[in-house]
C-alpha positions as CSV (number, residue, x, y, z in Angstrom):
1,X,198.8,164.2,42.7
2,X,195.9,162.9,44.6
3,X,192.6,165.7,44.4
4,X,192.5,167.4,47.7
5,X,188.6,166.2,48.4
6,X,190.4,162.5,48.7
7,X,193.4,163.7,50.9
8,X,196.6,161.6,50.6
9,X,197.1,158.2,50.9
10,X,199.8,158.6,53.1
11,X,197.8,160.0,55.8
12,X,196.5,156.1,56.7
13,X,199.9,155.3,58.6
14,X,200.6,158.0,60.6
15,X,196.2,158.0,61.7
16,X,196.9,154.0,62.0
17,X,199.8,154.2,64.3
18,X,198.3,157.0,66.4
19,X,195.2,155.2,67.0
20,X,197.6,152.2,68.3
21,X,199.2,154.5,70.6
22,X,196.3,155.6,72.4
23,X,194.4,152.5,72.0
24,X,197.2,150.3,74.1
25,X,197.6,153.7,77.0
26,X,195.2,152.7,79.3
27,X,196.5,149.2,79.5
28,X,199.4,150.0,80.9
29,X,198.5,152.8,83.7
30,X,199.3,156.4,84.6
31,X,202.9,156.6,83.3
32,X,201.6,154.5,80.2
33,X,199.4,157.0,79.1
34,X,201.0,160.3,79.7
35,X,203.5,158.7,77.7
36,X,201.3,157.5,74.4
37,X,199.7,160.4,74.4
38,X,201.8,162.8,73.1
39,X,202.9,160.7,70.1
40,X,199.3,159.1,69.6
41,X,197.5,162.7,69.4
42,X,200.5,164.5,67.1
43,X,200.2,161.0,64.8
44,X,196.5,160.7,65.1
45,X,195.7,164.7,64.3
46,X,198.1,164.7,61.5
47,X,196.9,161.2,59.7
48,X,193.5,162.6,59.7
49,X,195.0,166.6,58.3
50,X,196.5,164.6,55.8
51,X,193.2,163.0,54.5
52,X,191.2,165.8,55.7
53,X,192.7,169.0,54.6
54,X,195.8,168.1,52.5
55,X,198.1,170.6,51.2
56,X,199.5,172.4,54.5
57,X,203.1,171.9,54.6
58,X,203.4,172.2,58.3
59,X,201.5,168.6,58.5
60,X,204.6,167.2,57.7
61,X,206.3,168.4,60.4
62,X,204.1,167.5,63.3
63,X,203.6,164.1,61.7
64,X,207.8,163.5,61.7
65,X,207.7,164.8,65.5
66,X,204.9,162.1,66.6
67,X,207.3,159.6,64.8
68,X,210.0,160.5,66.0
69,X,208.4,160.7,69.7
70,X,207.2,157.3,69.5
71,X,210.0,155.9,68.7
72,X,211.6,157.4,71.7
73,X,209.2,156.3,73.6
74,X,208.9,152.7,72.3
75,X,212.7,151.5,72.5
76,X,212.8,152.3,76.4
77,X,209.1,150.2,76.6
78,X,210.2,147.0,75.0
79,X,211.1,145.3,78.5
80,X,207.9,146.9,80.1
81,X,205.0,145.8,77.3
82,X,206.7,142.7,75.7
83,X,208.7,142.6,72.4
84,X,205.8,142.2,70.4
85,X,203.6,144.9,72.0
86,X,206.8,147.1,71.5
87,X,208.1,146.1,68.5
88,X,204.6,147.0,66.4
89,X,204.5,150.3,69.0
90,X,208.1,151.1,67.2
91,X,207.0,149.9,63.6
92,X,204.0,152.0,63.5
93,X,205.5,154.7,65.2
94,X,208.7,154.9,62.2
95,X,206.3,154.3,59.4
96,X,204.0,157.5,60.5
97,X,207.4,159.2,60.7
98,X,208.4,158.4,57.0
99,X,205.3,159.4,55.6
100,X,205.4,162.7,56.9
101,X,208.4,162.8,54.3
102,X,206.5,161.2,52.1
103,X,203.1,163.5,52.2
104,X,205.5,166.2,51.9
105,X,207.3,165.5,48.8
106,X,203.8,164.7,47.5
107,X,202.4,168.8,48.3
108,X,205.9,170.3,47.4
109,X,205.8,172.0,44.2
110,X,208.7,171.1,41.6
111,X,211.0,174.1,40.9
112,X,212.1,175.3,37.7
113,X,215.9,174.5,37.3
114,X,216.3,172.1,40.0
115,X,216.3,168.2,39.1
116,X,213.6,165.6,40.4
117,X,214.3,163.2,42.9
118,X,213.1,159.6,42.2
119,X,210.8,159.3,45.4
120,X,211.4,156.2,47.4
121,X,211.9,155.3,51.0
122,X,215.3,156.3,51.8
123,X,214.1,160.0,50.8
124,X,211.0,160.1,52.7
125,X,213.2,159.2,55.5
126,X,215.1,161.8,54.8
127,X,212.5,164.4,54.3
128,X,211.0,164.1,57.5
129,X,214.2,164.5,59.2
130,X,213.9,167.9,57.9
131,X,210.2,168.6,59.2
132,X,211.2,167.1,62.3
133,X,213.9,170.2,62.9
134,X,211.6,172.3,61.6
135,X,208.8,171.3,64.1
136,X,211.0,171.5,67.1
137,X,211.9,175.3,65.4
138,X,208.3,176.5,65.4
139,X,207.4,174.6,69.0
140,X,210.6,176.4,70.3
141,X,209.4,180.1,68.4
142,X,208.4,182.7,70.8
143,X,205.3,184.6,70.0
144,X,205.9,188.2,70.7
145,X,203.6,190.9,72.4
146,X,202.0,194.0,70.3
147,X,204.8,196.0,71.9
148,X,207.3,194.2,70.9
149,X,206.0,194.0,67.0
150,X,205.2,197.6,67.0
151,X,208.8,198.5,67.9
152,X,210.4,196.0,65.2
153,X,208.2,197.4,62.6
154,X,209.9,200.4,63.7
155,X,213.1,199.4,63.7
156,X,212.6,198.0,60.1
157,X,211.2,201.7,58.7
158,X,213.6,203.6,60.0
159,X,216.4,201.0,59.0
160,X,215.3,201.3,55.3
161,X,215.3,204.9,55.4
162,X,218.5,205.2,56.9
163,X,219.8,202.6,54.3
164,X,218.2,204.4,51.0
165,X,219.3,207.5,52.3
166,X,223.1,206.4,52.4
167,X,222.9,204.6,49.2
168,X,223.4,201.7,50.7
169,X,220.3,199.7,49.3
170,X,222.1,200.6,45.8
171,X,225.2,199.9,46.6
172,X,224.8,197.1,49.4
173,X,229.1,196.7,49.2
174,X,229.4,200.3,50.6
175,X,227.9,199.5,54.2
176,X,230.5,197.0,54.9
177,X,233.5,199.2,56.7
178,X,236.8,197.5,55.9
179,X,237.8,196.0,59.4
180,X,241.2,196.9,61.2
181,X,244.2,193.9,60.8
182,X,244.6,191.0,63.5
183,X,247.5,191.0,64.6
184,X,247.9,188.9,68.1
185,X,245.1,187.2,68.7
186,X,244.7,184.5,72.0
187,X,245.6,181.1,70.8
188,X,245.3,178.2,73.8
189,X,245.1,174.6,73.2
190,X,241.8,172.1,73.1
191,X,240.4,169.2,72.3
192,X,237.1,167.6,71.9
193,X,235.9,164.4,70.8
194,X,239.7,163.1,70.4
195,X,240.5,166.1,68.0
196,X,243.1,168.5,69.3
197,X,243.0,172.2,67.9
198,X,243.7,175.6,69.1
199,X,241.0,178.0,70.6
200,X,241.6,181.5,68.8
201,X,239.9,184.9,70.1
202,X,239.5,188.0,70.2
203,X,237.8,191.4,70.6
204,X,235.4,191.4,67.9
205,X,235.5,195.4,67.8
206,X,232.6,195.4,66.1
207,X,229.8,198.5,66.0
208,X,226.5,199.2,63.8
209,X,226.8,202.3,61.8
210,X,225.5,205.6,63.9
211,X,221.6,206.0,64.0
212,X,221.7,202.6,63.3
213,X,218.3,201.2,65.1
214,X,218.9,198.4,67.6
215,X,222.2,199.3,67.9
216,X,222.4,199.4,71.8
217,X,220.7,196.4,71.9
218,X,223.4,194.5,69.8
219,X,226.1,196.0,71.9
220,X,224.5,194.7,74.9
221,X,225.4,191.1,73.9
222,X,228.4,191.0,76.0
223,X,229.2,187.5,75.1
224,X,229.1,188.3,71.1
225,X,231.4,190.8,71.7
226,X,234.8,188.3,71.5
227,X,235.2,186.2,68.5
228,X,236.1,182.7,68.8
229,X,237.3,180.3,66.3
230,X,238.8,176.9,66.2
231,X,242.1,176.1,64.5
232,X,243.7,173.2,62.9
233,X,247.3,173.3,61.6
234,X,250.1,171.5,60.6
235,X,253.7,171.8,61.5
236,X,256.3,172.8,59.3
237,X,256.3,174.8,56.2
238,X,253.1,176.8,55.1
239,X,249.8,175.1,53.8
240,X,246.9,175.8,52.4
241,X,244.2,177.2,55.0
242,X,240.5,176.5,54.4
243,X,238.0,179.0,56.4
244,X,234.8,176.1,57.4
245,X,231.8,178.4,58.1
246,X,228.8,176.0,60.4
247,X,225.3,176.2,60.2
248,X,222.5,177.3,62.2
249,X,222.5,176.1,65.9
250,X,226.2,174.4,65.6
251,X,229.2,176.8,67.0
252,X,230.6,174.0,69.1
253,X,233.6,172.4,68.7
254,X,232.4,168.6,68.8
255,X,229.4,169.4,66.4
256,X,231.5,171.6,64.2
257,X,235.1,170.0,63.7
258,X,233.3,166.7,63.4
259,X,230.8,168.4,60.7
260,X,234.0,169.3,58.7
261,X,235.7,166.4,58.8
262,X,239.0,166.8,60.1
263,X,240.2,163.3,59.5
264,X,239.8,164.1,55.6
265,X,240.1,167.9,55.1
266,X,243.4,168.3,57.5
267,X,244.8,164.9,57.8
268,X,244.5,163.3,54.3
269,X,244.1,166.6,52.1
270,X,247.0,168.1,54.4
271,X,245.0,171.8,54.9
272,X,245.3,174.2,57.2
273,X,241.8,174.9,58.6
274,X,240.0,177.6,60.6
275,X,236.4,176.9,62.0
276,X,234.8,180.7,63.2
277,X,231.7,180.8,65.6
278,X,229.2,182.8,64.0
279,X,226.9,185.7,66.2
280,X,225.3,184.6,68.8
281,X,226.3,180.9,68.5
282,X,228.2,178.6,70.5
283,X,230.1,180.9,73.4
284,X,229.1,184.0,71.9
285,X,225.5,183.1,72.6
286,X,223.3,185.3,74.8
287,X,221.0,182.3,76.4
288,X,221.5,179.0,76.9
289,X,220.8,178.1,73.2
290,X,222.9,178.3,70.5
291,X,221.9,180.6,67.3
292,X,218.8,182.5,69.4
293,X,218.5,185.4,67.8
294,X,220.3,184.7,64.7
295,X,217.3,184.2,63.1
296,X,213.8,185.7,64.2
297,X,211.8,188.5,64.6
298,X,214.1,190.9,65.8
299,X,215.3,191.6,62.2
300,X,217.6,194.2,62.6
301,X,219.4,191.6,65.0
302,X,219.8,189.3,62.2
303,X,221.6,192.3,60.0
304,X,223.9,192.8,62.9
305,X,224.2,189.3,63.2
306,X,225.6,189.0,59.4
307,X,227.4,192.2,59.1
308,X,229.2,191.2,62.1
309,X,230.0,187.9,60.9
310,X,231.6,189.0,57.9
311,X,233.3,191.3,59.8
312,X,234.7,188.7,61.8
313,X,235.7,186.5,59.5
314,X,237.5,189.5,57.5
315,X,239.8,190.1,60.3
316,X,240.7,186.3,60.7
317,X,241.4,186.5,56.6
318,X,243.9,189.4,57.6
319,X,245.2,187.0,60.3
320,X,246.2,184.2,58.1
321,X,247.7,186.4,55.5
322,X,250.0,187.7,58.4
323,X,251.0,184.3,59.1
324,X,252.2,183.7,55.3
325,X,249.1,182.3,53.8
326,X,249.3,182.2,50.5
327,X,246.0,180.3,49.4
328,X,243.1,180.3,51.2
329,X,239.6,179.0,50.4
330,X,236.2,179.6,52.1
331,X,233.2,176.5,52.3
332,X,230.0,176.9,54.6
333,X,227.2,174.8,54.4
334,X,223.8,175.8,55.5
335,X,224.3,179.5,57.4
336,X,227.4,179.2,56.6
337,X,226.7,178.4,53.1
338,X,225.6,182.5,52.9
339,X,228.1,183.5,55.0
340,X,230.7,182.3,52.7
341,X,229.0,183.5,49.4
342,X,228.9,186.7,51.3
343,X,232.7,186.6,52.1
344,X,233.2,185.8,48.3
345,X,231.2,189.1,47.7
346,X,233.5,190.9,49.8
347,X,236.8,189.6,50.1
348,X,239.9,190.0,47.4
349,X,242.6,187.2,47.2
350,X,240.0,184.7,47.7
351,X,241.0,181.1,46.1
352,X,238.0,179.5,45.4
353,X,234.4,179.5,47.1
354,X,232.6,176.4,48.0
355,X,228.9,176.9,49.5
356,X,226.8,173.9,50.3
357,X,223.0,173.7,50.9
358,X,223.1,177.6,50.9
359,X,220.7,179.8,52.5
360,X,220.2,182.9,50.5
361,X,217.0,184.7,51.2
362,X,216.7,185.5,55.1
363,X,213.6,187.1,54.9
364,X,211.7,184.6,53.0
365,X,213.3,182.1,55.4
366,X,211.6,184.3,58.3
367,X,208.2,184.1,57.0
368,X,208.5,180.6,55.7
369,X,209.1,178.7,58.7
370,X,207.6,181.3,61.5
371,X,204.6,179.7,63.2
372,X,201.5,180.2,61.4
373,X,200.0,182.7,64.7
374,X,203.2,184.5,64.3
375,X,203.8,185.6,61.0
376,X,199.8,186.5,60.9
377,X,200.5,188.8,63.9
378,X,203.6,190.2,61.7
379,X,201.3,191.3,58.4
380,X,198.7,193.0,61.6
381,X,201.6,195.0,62.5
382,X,202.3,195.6,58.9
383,X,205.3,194.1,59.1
384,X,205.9,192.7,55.4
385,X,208.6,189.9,54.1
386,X,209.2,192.9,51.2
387,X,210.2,195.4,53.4
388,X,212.4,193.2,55.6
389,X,214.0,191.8,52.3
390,X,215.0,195.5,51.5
391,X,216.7,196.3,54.8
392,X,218.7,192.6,54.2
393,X,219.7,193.5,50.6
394,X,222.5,194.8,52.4
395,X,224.0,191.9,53.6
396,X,222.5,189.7,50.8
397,X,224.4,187.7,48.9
398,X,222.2,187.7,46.0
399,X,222.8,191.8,46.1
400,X,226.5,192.1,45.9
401,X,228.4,190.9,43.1
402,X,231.0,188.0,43.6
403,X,234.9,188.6,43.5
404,X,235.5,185.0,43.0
405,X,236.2,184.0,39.3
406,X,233.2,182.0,38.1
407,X,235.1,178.9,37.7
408,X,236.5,178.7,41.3
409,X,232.6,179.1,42.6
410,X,231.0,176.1,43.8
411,X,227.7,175.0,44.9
412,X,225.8,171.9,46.0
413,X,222.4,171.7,47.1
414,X,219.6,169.3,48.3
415,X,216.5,168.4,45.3
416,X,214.5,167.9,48.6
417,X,215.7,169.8,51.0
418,X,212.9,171.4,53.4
419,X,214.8,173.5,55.9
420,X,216.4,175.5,53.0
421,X,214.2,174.9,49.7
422,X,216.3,174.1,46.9
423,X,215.2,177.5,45.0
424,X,218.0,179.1,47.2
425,X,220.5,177.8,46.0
426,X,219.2,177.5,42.2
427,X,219.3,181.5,43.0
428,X,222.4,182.0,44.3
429,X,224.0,179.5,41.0
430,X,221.8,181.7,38.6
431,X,223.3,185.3,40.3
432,X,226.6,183.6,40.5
433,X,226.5,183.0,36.4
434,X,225.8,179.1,36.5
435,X,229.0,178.1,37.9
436,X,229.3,174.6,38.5
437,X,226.7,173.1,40.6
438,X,225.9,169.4,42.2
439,X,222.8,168.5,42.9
440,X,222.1,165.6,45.1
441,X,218.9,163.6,45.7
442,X,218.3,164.3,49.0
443,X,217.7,166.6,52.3
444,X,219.2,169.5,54.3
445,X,220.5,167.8,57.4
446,X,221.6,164.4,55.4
447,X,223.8,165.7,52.7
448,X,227.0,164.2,54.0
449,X,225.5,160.7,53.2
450,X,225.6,161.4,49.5
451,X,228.3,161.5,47.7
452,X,227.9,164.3,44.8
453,X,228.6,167.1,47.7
454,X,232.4,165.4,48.5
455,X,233.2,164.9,44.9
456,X,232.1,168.8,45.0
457,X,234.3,169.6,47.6
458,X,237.2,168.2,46.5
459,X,237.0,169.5,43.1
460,X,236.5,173.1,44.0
461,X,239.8,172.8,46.4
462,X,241.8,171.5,43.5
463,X,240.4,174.3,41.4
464,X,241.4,176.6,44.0
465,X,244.9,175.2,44.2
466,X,244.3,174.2,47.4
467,X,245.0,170.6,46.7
468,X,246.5,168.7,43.6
C-alpha cells in the first residue's frame, strides 16, 4: 500500500481525464460545456482526493460516476467533435472509471476468512460498478430535518423497550406470528420480455404488533398492503417449486424473471418457480421508485418491511403446499439473499436454502453507505448503529437459528463486493456452521458472470432433491 502522504497512483487517470474534459468545453460552446462539466469536475475532484487525501472510501464512488458520465456523454459526441476528439474523450473517461475500482480495492482492508482476489482489470471494472450504484444511492439519499431525527430516535427507544420487554430481543423467533393459510389467491396471466407467467396476489393481511411505534404509518402504505408475486409452472404432474427472492430496487417482472433465469431454472432444470415482490418494491411501492423506504432512516420501516416480507412469503409457502408441493426450495440473492436465510430461520419443511451475495447486518448497512452529512446528523440525534442493530435482532438472520440442515445450506458471495462487503456473508456461513460456501473473485452486481455462483446453485438444488 502506497503511504498516505504520496496518495495513490491511481488518482493520475481519473485527474488526467478530468482535466481533458474541461480543457476541450469551451471549444465546443454552451451545450459543450454544461455537458463536460459534470464529468470533468466529479473526475478532476476525485483524481486529486485520491493523491491528496487517500483513504476515503466514498472517492471511489464519485470517481466511477464521472466515468461513467463521460462515457455517456462521449458516445453521443463522436459525430459532433470528430472520432478522434471523441474517441480519447471516451478512453479517458473509462479509464478514470476503472480506477475508481482500482483505488478502491487498494484502501479496502482484507478480511479475515474471506479469500484474496488477484487484482487485475476485469476486477477494477467490476469494482466500480459497484461504487457507481453506490454513488447514485447517496446522491439519491434524502437528508432529513431535526424533526424528523428526533422522532426516529424515538421510535427506535421505545421499539427496544417494547421488544426487551416482550422477550423478544432474546428470543427474536417469538415476534414472528404464524400467518393464516392461502387458500385462493388471484392468479391472471402476463408476460414480459417474451416470458409468459402468472400474476399471483393477494391481501397481505399483514399488522405490527400493538404499541408497536410507526405502526400507522406502515398501514398507511396502501399499495404494500396486497402482495404480488410472479409464477412460472409447468403442466402436468407436480414439480419441484423454487421460491426466487430479488434484491434491492428490482420487484419487476422484466428485471426479476430475467435475473433468475427462467430459460435455465424452469425450462432446462424443469422447476416450478415463484418470484414474490418484496415491501415496498415493484407495485407495492409508495413513490415512484422501487425499494424507497426499504432501506433508510425510518428504521422501524425497515423492520416492518422484513417482518412483513417473511410474512408474505410464509403464506405463499402455505400456498404451494396446498397445491401438492412436495419439495420446495428458497434462493435470494442480495436482499433477498436475507430474506431467504430468514425464511430458513423460520420455516419447517424447507428443502434446501441457497443465499447469494447476502446482506446480513441492516444496520451496519444503514450507517455504511448513508451520506457522510447524514449519518453525522444521526449520532447528533444520538441515534446509534448499536441501538438500531438491537431493535433488528428481531428480524436478523444472524439472531435466529436455522431450520435447514447444515448440508442443504448454501452460500456464495463476492471477495470484492462493495455494495454488500464480503464480511456478511463470511458471517452468515460462520452462524450457519460453515456450510458449504463459494467464493467468487468478483463484485455485487456482476456475480452472474462468474461461474462458481451457478455451479452453487445447482448443487444446492440437487442437494435439496430439487433436481437429479
Amino acid at each position: 500500500m502506497v503511504e498516505s502522504s504520496r496518495g495513490y497512483r491511481e488518482g493520475w487517470l481519473p485527474l488526467i481525464a478530468g482535466l481533458y474534459w474541461l480543457w476541450s468545453a469551451p471549444a465546443h460552446g454552451l451545450p459543450g460545456f454544461l455537458v463536460s462539466v459534470l464529468p470533468g469536475t466529479l473526475l478532476l475532484g476525485s483524481g486529486l482526493a485520491m493523491l491528496g487525501m487517500p483513504g476515503e472510501l466514498r472517492i471511489g464512488q464519485f470517481a466511477a460516476l464521472g466515468g461513467a458520465l463521460g462515457v455517456l456523454a462521449a458516445l453521443p459526441a463522436l459525430p459532433l467533435v470528430g472520432a478522434g476528439h471523441g474517441l480519447l474523450l471516451l478512453a479517458a473517461s473509462a479509464l478514470g472509471f476503472v480506477a475508481a475500482g482500482a483505488y478502491t480495492l487498494r484502501v479496502e482492508t482484507r478480511v479475515e476468512e474471506v479469500p484474496a482476489s488477484a487484482k487485475g482489470l476485469r476486477l477494477a471494472a467490476e469494482v466500480a460498478l459497484d461504487e457507481l450504484v453506490l454513488s447514485s444511492n447517496t446522491l439519491a439519499a434524502m437528508l432529513r430535518s431535526g424533526g424528523d431525527l428526533a422522532r426516529i430516535r424515538r421510535e427506535v427507544a421505545r421499539a427496544r423497550e417494547l421488544f426487551d420487554a416482550a422477550g423478544w430481543l432474546e428470543k427474536p423467533e417469538s415476534y414472528h406470528r404464524g400467518p393464516p393459510g392461502l387458500e385462493s389467491p388471484e392468479l391472471s396471466p402476463a408476460a414480459t420480455g417474451g416470458i409468459a407467467y402468472e400474476h399471483l396476489r393477494f391481501e397481505s393481511g399483514y399488522e405490527p404488533h400493538d404499541e408497536e411505534p410507526g405502526a400507522s404509518r406502515w398501514l398507511g402504505y396502501a399499495e404494500n398492503r396486497v402482495a404480488h408475486a410472479w409464477v412460472l409452472r409447468h403442466r402436468g404432474a407436480p414439480r419441484p417449486w423454487l421460491i426466487c427472492i430479488h434484491g434491492y430496487r428490482m420487484g419487476r417482472p422484466i428485471v426479476d424473471l430475467h435475473a433468475f433465469r427462467p430459460d435455465w431454472l424452469h425450462r432446462q432444470l424443469g422447476l416450478n418457480l415463484l418470484l414474490p415482490v418484496l415491501p415496498l418494491h415493484g407495485p407495492r411501492a409508495p413513490g415512484w421508485s422501487s425499494g424507497d423506504g426499504y432501506l433508510g432512516a425510518d428504521v422501524i420501516d425497515t423492520l416492518h418491511a422484513e417482518a412483513q416480507a417473511v410474512w408474505d412469503v410464509r403464506r405463499m409457502l402455505a400456498w404451494l403446499e396446498g397445491q401438492g408441493a412436495m419439495k420446495i426450495g428458497v434462493y435470494g440473492i442480495s436482499l433477498g439473499g436475507y430474506n431467504a436465510a430468514l425464511l430458513a430461520s423460520l420455516c419447517e419443511g424447507l428443502s434446501c436454502a441457497i443465499v447469494g451475495v447476502p446482506a446480513v447486518d441492516l444496520a451496519h448497512l444503514l450507517f455504511r453507505h448513508s451520506p457522510a452529512m447524514q449519518v453525522r446528523e444521526a449520532q447528533l440525534h444520538d441515534i446509534k448503529e448499536r441501538d438500531v442493530s438491537d431493535v433488528l435482532r428481531v428480524v436478523s438472520p444472524l439472531a435466529l437459528t436455522p431450520r435447514v440442515s447444515r448440508e442443504r445450506r448454501f452460500l456464495f458471495a463476492g471477495t470484492a463486493d462493495r455494495i454488500v462487503p464480503p464480511e456478511q456473508a463470511r458471517d452468515l456461513w460462520r452462524h450457519w456452521e460453515r456450510p458449504r460456501m463459494a467464493w467468487y473473485p468478483g463484485a455485487h452486481l456482476t456475480f452472474a458472470a462468474h461461474p462458481e455462483p451457478r455451479a452453487l446453485v445447482e448443487e444446492g438444488l440437487r442437494a435439496g432433491g430439487l433436481t437429479r
